[in-house]
C-alpha positions as CSV (number, residue, x, y, z in Angstrom):
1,X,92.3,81.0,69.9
2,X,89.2,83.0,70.9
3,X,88.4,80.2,73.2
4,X,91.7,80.1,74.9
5,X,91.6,83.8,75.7
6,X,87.8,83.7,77.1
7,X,87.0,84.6,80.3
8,X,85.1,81.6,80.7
9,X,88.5,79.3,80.0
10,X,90.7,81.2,81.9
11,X,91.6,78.9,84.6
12,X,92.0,76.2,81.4
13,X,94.8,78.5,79.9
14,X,96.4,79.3,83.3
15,X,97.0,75.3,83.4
16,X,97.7,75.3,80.1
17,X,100.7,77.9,80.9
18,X,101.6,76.5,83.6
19,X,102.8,73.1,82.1
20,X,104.3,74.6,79.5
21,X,106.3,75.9,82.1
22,X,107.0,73.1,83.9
23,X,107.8,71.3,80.8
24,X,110.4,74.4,79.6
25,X,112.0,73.9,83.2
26,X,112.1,70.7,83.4
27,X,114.0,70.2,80.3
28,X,116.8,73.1,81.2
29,X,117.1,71.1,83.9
30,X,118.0,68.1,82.6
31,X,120.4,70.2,79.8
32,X,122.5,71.1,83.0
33,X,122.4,67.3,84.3
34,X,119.4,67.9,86.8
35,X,116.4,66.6,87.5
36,X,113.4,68.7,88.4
37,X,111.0,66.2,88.9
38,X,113.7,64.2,91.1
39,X,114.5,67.8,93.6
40,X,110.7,67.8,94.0
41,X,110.4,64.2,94.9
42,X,113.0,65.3,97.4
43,X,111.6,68.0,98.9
44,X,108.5,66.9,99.3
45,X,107.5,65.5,103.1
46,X,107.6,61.6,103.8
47,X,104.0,60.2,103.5
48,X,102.4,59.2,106.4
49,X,99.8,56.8,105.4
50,X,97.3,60.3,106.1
51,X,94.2,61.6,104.1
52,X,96.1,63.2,101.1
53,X,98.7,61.0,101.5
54,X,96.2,58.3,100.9
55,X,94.4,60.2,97.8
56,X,98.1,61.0,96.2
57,X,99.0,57.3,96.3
58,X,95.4,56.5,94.9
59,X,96.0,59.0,92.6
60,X,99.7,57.6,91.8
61,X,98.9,54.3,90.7
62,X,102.1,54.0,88.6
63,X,104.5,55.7,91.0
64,X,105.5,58.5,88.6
65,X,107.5,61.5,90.1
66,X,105.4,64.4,91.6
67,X,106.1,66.5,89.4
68,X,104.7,64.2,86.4
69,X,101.8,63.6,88.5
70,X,101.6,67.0,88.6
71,X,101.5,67.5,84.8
72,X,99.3,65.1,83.6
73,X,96.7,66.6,86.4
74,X,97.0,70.1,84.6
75,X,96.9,68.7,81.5
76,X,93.6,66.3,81.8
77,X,92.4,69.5,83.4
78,X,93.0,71.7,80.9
79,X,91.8,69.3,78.2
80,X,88.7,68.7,79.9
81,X,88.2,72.4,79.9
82,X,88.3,73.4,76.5
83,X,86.5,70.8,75.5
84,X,83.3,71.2,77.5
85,X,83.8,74.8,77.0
86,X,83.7,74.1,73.3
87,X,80.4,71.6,73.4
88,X,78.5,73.9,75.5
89,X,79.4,77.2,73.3
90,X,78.6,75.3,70.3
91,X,75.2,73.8,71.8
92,X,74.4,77.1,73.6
93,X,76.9,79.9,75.4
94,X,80.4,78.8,77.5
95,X,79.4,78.0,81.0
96,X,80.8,79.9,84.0
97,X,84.1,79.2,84.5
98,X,83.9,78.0,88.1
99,X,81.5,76.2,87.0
100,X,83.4,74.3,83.9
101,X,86.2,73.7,86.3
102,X,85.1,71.4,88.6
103,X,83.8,68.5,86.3
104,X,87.2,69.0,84.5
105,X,88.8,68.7,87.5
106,X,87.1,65.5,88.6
107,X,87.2,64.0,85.7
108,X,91.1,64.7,85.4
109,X,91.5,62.8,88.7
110,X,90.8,59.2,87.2
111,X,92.4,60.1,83.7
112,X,95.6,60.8,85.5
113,X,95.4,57.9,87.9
114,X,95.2,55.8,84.3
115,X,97.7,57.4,82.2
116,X,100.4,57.4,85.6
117,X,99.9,53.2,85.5
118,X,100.5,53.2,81.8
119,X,103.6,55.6,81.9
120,X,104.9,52.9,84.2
121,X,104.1,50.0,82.4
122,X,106.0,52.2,79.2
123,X,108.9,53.4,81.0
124,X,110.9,51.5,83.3
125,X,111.2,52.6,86.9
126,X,113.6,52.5,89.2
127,X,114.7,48.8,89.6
128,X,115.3,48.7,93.4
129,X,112.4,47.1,94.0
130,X,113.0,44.3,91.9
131,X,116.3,43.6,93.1
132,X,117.1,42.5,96.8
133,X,119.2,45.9,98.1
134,X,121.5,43.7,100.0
135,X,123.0,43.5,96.9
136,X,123.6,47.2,96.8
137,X,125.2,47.2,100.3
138,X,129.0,47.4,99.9
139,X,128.7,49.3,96.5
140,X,129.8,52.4,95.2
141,X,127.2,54.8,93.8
142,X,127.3,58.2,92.2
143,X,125.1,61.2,94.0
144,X,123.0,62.5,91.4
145,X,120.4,64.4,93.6
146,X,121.6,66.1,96.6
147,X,124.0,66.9,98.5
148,X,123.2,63.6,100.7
149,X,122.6,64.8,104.4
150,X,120.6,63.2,107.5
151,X,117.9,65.2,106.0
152,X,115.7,64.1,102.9
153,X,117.0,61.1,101.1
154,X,118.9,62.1,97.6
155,X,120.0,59.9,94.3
156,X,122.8,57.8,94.0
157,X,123.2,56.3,90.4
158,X,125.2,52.8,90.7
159,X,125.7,49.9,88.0
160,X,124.7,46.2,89.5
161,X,127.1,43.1,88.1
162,X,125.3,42.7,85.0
163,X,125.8,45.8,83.5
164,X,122.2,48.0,84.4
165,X,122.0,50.9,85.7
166,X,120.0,51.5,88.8
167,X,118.8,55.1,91.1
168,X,118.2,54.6,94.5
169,X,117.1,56.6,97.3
170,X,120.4,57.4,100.0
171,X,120.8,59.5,102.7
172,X,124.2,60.4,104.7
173,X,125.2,58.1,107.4
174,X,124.0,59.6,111.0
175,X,128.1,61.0,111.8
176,X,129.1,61.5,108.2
177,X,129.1,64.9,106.5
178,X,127.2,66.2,103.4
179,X,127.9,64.7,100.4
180,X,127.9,67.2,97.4
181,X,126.3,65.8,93.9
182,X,128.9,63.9,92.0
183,X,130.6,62.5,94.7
184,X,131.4,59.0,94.7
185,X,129.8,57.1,97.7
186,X,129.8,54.1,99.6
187,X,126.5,52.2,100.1
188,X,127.0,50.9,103.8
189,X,123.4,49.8,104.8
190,X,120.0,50.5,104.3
191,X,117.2,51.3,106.8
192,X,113.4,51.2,104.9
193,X,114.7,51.5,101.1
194,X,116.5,54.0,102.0
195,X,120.0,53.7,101.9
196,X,123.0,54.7,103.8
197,X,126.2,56.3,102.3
198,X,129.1,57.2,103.4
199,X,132.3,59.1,100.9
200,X,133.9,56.6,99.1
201,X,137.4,55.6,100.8
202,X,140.2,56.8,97.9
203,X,141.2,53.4,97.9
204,X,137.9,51.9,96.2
205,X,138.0,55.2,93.9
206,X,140.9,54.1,92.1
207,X,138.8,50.9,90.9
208,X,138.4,51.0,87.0
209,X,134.5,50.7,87.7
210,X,133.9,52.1,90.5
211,X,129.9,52.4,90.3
212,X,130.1,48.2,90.5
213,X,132.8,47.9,93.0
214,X,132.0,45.2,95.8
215,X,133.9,46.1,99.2
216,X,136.1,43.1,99.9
């Protein structure tokens, strides 16, 4: 505990705090049915194949959401920290902690490139990509994250013929209006994996399973 509150690990317990927070959130969140991870992954800018964009999606092996990308980053980091902190109190006196941080830092890096591809070789992703989303086109879906605009793409969660669930990226169609989360949609076309909606027509809402409705 001494170690924690040193001056020397302070930026080590600021991360530390910090995804404990994160973690608190995100699991409020998802008591009131929302994803944090999945507003951030909205929010944040499409890449553009630039420098950061680049290191992220080095960084990203497995593809996790930002925000998990985000966690395992402070985490490593933090980690790290204490234990060269620890080692080089116990060989000699705590190094500076400026100092401390940047091989814990740099060495986070690869550990969270490794644990993001092993998180998605543990959890399954998203299954669009598996899938041929042609398939999707003429389906109903459920908006999950949004509201869908002509803005960033949302959620839509929609069941495929065989019974598995699926979470796609969807944005309103170009003359439609916002589409508030919960609102049943209608998958008219997709445009680079992302894919169009438009409100459901009350006729296909009165199907008995309308998240695996075909349109006729």
């Amino acid at each position: 505990m001494d170690l924690f509150l040193a001056p020397q690990a302070a930026p080590f317990a600021v991360a530390s705090i910090i995804l404990v927070t994160i973690t608190v959130l995100e699991m409020g969140c998802l008591l009131i049915g929302v994803s944090l991870s999945e507003l951030v992954d909205k929010a944040m800018p499409e890449g553009q194949g630039g420098g950061l964009s680049g290191l992220m999606s080095w960084v990203n092996r497995g593809g996790v959401p930002v925000l998990v990308l985000v966690m395992l980053l402070l985490g490593f980091f933090a980690v790290n920290g204490f234990v060269l902190q620890a080692v080089a109190r116990a060989v000699f006196m705590p190094l500076p902690a400026v100092l401390a941080s940047i091989p814990a830092f740099v060495v986070a890096v690869p550990q969270a490139r490794w644990a993001t591809g092993l998180i998605s070789r543990i959890i399954p992703r998203d299954e669009t990509y598996v899938i041929d989303p042609a398939d999707f086109v003429g389906r109903l879906a459920e908006v999950t994250v949004g509201p869908l605009d002509q803005g960033l793409p949302g959620r839509v969660r929609i069941k495929d013929r065989h019974g598995n669930w699926h979470t796609l990226r969807a944005r309103a169609a170009a003359d439609a209006a916002a589409i508030p989360i919960g609102a049943e949609v209608l998958l008219v076309d997709t445009v680079s994996n992302v894919f169009i909606a438009i409100a459901a027509p009350s006729d296909l809402t009165a199907e008995p399973n309308p998240t695996s409705t075909e349109l006729p």
